[in-house]
N, C-alpha and C positions, 0 to 999 in steps of 0.2 A: 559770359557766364556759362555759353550752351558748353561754349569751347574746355574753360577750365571743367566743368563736372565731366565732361567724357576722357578728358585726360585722365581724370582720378580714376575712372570707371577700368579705364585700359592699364595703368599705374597698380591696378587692384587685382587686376586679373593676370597680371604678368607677374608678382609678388607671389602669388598665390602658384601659380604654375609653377616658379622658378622652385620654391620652397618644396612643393611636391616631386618634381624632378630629382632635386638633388635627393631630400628622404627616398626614394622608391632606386636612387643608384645605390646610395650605401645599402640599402638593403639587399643587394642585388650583390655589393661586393666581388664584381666578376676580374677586377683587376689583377693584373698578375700575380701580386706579392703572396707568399703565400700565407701572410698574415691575416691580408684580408677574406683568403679563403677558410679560416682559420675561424672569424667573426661569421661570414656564411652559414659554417658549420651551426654557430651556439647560435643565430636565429633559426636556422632549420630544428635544431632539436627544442629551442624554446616553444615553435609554434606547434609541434610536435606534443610538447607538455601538455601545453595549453588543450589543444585538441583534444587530448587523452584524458585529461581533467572533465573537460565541458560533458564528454560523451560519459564516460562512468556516472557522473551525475544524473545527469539524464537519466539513464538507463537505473540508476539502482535506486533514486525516486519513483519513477515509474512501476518499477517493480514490487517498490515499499504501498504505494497508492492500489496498486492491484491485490496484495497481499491483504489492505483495510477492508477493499470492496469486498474482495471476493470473502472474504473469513468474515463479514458482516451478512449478505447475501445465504450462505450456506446454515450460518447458527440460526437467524430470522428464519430458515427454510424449514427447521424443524422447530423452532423454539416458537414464541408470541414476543408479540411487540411489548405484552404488558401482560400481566397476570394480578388475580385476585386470591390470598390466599386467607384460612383462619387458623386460630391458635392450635397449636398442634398438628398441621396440615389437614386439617378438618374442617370444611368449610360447609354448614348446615344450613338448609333453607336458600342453596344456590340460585335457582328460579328466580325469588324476589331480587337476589343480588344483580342478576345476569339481566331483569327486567329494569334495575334501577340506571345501569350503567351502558346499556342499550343507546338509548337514543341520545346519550353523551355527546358534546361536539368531538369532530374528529373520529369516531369512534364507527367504524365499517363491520365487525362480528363480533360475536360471542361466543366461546364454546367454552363447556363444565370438559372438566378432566378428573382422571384418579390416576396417582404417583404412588407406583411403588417399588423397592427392589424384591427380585428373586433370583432364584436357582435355575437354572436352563440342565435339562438332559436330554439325550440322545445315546444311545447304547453306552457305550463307556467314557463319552465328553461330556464335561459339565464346563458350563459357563455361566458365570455371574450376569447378572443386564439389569435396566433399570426396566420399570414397565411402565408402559403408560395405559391407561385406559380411555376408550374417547366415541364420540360418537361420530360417523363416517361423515354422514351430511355436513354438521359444524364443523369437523375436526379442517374440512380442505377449505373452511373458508379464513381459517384466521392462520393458518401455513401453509408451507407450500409443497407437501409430502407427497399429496396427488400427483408433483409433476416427476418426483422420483420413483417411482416405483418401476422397475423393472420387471416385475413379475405380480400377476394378480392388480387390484385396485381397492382403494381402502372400500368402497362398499361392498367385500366380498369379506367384512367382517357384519357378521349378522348376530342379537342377540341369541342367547341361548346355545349356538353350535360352537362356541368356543373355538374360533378361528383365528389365527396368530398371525401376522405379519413381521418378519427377521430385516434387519440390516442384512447387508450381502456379506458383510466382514462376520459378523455373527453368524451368520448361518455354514459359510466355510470352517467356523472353528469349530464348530458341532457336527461339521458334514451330512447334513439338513439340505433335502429338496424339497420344490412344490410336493403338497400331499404327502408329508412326513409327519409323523407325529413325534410332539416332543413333550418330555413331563416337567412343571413346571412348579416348584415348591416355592410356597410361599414363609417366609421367618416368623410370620406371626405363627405361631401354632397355637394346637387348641390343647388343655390340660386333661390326660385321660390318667388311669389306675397305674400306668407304667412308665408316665411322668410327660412331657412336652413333645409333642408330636406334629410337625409341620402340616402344615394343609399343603394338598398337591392334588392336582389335575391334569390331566393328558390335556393339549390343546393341537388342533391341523395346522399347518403351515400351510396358509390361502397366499400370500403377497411375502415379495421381498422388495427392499426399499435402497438404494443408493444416493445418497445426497453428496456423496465425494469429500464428505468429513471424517475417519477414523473414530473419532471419539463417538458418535453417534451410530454409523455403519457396523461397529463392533458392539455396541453396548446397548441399544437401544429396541424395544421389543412390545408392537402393537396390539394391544386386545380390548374388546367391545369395552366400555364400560360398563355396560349392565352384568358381562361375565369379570368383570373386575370387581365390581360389587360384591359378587357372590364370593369373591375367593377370598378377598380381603375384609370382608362383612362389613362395609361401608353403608350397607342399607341404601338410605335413601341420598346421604351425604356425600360429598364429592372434596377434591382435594381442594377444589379453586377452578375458578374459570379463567378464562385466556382471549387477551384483546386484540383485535387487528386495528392496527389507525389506519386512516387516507395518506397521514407523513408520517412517517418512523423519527423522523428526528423533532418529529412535536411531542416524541413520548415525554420525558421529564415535566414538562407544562399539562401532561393531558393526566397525569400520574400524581400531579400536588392538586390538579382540582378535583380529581373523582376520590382522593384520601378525602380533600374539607367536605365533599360533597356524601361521604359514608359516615363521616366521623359521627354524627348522632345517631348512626343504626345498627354501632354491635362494635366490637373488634374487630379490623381488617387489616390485614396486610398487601399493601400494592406497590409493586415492584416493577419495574419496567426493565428494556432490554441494554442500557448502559449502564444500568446498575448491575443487570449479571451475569454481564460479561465485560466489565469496566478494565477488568486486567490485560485482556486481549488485545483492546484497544488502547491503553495507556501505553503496553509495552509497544505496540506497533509506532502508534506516533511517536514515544523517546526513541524507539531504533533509526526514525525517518530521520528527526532531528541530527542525532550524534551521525549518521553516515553523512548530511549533508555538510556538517559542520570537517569532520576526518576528509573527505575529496574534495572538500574547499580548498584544504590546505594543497593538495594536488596542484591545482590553479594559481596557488597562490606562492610556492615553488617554480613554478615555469616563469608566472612572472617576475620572480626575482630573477631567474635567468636571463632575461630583459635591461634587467639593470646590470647584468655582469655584460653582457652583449653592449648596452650603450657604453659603458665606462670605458671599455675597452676601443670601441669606435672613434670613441671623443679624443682617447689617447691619440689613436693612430692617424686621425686626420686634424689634429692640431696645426701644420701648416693651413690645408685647404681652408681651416676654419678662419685663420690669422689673414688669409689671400681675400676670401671673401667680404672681411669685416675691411678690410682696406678698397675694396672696391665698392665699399656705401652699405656692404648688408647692418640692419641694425642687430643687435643682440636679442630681440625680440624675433628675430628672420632666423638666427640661428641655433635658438630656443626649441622655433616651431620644426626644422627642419629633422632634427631630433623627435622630436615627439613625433612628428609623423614617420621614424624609421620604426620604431617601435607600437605607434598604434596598429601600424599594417600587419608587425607580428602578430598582435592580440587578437586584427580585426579575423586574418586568416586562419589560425589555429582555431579562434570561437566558430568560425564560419562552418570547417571540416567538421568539428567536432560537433558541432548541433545537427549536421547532415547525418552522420554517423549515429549520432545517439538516438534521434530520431528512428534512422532505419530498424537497429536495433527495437529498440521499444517496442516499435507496431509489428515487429516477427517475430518477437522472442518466443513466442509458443511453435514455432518451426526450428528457430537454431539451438533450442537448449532439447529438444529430442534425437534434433540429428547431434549432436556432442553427442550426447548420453547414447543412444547407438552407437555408434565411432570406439568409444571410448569403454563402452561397457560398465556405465557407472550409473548411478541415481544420485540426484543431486539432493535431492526429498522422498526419506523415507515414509512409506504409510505408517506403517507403525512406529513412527518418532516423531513425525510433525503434522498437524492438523490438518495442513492443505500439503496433497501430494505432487500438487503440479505448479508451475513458476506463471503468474499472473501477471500480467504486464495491464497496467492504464494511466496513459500519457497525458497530462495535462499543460494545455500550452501557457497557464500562467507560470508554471514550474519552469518550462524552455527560458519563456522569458526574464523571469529572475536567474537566471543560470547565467544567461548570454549576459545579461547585463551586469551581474557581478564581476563575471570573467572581462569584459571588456572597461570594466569600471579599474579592476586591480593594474590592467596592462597600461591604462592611462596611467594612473597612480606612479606605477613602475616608469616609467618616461621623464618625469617633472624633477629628481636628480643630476640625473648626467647631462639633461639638455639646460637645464640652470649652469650646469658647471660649465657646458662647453659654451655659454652667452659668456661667462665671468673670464675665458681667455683674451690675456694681454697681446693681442697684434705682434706688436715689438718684442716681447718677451721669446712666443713660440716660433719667430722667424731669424732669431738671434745666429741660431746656430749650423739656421739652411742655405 
């Protein structure tokens, strides 16, 4: 009994060897003919494919995953996680609102704001910008403006002195420094004898602010609320107040119960931060999707060229295969010996190509400036796309559905030609040799 199991055991292992030997020669191909050099070629470039597949993926997930983070991270920087607004953007008796929604679960600040647009001048530039109005203490606890500022800090807005803090993109286009004054009209006007006359007020440029977003850096334009009050005659009333959660992605759950939780004290609008900016995010995940699904097919072309590689192999060594089967191999030996010429293509092309894609990914904020030096181009304009710099964040569940896919298609790609080369007839293919 001891004797027959170790026989299987050596029986099993020499099966095993033999099978892989022979896969890992045809893969090698080194024979003279130059046929076989011929088949060499198409696994070199299949595993070539493959590799170039697996790494693009990688890479241009990764960069799609950076693209969410980072255009997530930047709008939350200046935006809130959640906001309370009333009809007409007039939200009256803020206070009670701000103290009912205060000790909320999840709920870390508070801050009242005033939204409005105006007129930006400076000698002969005018720019449009939205305003916000805010109070410095609250405003840094529920965004994250505080940590962008580049010039000045938001408590260097104080009421009364009408002190303005610029995007750095805005303040270029007005050509605006620290300690510049600039006039700021507002569209509400007041009705005099000589018809509609905007309210306007000089304000100092105290702070400028850079969050590394366009849309904001350009457009966006800080002053007290209490001097927003006065310009906009909001009195005592406020646009709405703005929420910071402990998790940002509890907003929509923390957002349906502070609505059932207001709904018996007045009219309220609450809105949270994937509702407004749901666009941003829907197009970023359909772009993730469609580029993984478009460089699948990458993968998914190489490993057809696997199967143009076996067919051709199975041709060429129709004797060796009719020699083998006569000296005991089963069709199940000559099955595997195939499959394993063509797993080793898949296993090595996925292998480089995940080393590769990887390297990439975790440097891509080094090789997409030196291109762009080199080459003298921008691959992301500030003024065309929201994030000016290429993001990279690699996620290893993403590697490994990659590698797995890709080594899933190359087995796939194997189970044709190595069928067909088990179904050769001995007699048949040695007829002629």
């Amino acid at each position: 009994m001891d004797w027959g199991s170790a026989n299987f055991k050596i029986e099993c292992r020499m099966t095993f060897s033999y099978e892989l030997f022979v896969g890992l020669r045809y893969t090698r191909a080194k024979g003279g003919q130059g046929r076989n050099h011929f088949i060499s070629f198409i696994s070199l470039t299949s595993m070539i494919g493959i590799g170039l597949g697996v790494a693009a993926l990688i890479v241009v997930l990764s960069v799609m995953n950076g693209f969410q983070e980072e255009l997530r991270s930047r709008i939350l920087g200046v935006a809130s996680h959640m906001q309370i607004t009333g009809p007409d953007n007039v939200l009256q008796d803020w206070q009670h609102v701000a103290a009912e929604v205060k000790d909320a679960p999840h709920v870390k600040a508070v801050a009242p704001y005033i939204m409005a647009q105006g007129m930006l001048s400076y000698g002969q530039a005018v720019q449009g910008a939205i305003v916000r109005g805010v109070l410095p203490e609250d405003e840094d606890k529920v965004a994250d403006l505080g940590a962008s500022m580049r010039a000045g800090k938001l408590s260097d807005l104080k009421s009364g002195e009408f002190g303005i803090i610029l995007g750095v993109e805005l303040a270029q286009s007005l050509g605006v420094f620290m300690g510049d004054k600039v006039v700021l009209l507002s569209p509400q006007g007041q009705f005099t004898p000589t018809g509609l006359v905007p309210r306007i007020k000089q304000f100092k440029v105290v702070g400028l602010f850079q969050v590394g977003m366009y849309e904001y850096d350009s457009g966006l334009a800080l002053i007290h609320m209490d001097d927003a009050a006065k310009l906009y005659r909001m009195d005592s009333d406020v646009s709405g107040v703005r929420l910071k959660l402990d998790d940002l992605f509890l907003a929509p759950q923390v957002s349906r119960q502070i609505t059932q939780q207001l709904s018996d004290k007045g009219n309220f609008f609450v809105t949270d931060w994937t509702e407004q900016h749901a666009n941003f995010f829907r197009a970023v995940q359909m772009e993730k999707r469609v580029m993984f699904v478009i460089l699948a097919l990458i993968v998914a072309v190489a490993a057809f060229n696997i199967v143009s590689t076996l067919v051709m192999a199975v041709t060429d060594k129709r004797a060796d295969i009719a020699i083998l089967r006569t000296l005991g191999a089963s069709p199940a030996s000559i099955m595997q010996i195939f499959i394993v010429q063509g797993a080793l293509i898949g296993v090595i092309g996925t292998f480089f190509g995940t080393i590769g894609g990887v390297l990439i990914a975790l440097n891509i904020d080094v090789i997409v400036p030196f291109i762009e030096h080199v080459f003298g181009v921008q691959f992301l304009a500030k003024d065309v796309y929201y994030i000016s710099e290429l993001p990279s964040h690699l996620l290893w569940s993403d590697v490994l559905t990659i590698t797995g896919m890709s080594f899933v298609l190359s087995l796939l790609a194997t189970l044709y030609p190595s069928w067909r080369a088990s179904k050769i007839n001995p007699a048949e293919a040695l007829r002629y040799e």
